[in-house]
N, C-alpha and C positions, 0 to 999 in steps of 0.2 A: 303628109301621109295620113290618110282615115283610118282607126282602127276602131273595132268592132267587140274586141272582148279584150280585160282586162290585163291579160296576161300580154298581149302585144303590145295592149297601152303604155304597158308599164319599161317596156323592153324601148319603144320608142319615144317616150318622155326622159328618160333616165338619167342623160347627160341636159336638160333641160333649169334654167335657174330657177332658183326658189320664187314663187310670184308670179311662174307662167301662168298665163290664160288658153293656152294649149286643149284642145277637147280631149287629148291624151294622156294628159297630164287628172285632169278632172277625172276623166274613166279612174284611172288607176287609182287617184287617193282615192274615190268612190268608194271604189274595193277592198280598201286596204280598209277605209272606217267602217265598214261592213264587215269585215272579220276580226274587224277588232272589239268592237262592240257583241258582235250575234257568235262569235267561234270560240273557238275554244284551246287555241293555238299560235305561238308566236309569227308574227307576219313583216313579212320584208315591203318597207314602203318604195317608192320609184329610187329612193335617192341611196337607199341601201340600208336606212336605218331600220332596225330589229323594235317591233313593239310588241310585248304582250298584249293578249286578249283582256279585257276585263274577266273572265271567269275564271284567269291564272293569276293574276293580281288579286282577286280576294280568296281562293285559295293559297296564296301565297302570304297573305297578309292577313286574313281573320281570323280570329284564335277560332282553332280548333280542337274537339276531343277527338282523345284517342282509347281504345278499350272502352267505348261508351261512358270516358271521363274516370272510368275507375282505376285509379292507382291498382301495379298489378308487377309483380316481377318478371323480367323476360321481353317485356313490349319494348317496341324500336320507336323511336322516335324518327326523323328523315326530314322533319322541319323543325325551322326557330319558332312558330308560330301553335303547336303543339300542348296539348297539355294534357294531365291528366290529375288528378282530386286525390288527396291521401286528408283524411282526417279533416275534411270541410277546406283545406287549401287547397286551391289549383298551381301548380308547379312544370315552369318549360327548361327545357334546355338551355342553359346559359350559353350566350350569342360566342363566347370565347369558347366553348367546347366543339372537337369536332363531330359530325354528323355521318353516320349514322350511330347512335347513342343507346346503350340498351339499358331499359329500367333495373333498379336493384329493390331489395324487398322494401325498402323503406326508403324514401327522396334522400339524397347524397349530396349534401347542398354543397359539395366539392364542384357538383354538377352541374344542378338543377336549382332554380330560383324560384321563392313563391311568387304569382302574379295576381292582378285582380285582370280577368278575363274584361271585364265592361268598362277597364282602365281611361279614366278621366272621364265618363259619361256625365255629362250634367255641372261640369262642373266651368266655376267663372274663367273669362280672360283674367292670363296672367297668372292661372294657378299654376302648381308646380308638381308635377309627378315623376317617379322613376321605374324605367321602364327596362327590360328585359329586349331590348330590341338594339338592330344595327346599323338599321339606314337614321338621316338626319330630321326624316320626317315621320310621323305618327297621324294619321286618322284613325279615329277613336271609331265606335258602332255608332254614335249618332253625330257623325260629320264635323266633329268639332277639330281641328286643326292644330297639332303641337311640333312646337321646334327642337331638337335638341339640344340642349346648351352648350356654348361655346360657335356653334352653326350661326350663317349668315346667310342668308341667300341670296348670290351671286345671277341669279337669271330668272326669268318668271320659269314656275314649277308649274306644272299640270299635271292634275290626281282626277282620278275617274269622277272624284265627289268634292273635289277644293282647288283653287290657286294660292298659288303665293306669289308675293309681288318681289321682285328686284327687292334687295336689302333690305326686306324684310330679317327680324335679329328675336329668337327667344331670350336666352341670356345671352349678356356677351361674354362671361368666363364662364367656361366649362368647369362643373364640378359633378359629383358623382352620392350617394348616399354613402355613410361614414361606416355602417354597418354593414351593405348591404355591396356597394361597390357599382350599385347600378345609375346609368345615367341620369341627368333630370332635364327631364321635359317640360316648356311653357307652353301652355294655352296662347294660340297666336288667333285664334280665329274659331 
């Protein structure tokens, strides 16, 4: 069967195996990397899997301010990725607290955890940071790649801006900062 616009494409590729050369199959991932890339909205590929956009992925992932970064009583936080400035620190919601989180007059480090927003910029393979975060992977603002420790990568990983290889390993025992309670992250790339 010829289809002509994405949306049939997609309806008739769908039970189709990974690896078709199918022109229906081509329409639709077309489309689907086209809104995934240029949209701004989660998209459903032929096979049924859910991809974010990239413009939800680094809204979802770039530190961001909030109150124009000014520490401020009464502000909600609504992301991990969140912060705002009290006294020259920048401070997010701790990934163990739930969301939506409202500021108190001064950070409640019950809460909230100082972070460095440009966290691991410039720095070598193999360094070691901890990090205020809950997935096992970290891309820093200039593309540099960290593991969380104790994590192994079980599959190749695709990041809008890095791979990871199969069995790729930051640490192999997970440990945490002794003060601070937060994970540590390697430089893998």
């Amino acid at each position: 069967m010829s289809c002509t616009d994405p949306k049939s494409a997609c309806a008739v590729s769908s039970g189709e195996p990974l690896g078709t050369t199918s022109g229906a199959a081509l329409l639709c991932n077309t489309s689907a990397i086209d809104k995934v890339v240029n949209g701004d909205a989660v998209v459903s590929t032929r096979t049924n899997k859910k991809l974010s956009s990239l413009s939800i992925l680094e809204a979802n992932y770039a530190p961001t301010a909030i109150n124009g970064g000014v520490w401020d009583s009464g502000k909600v936080f609504t992301a991990y990725n969140q912060y705002m400035v009290y006294s020259g620190t920048a401070y997010q919601v701790k990934s163990s607290v739930a969301l939506p989180y409202v500021s108190k007059a001064t950070p409640d480090l019950a809460n909230v955890v100082p972070v460095n927003v440009n966290a691991g910029v410039g720095l070598p393979i193999n360094a070691v940071i901890y990090l205020n975060a809950v997935d096992n992977v970290y891309i820093s603002t200039d593309g540099s790649v960290w593991l969380r420790s104790g994590f192994t990568s079980t599959e190749l990983l695709t990041y809008p801006f890095a791979t990871i290889t199969n069995g790729k390993v930051g640490l192999a025992t997970a440990y945490t900062d002794p003060v601070t309670g937060l994970p540590a992250y390697t430089r893998v790339k």
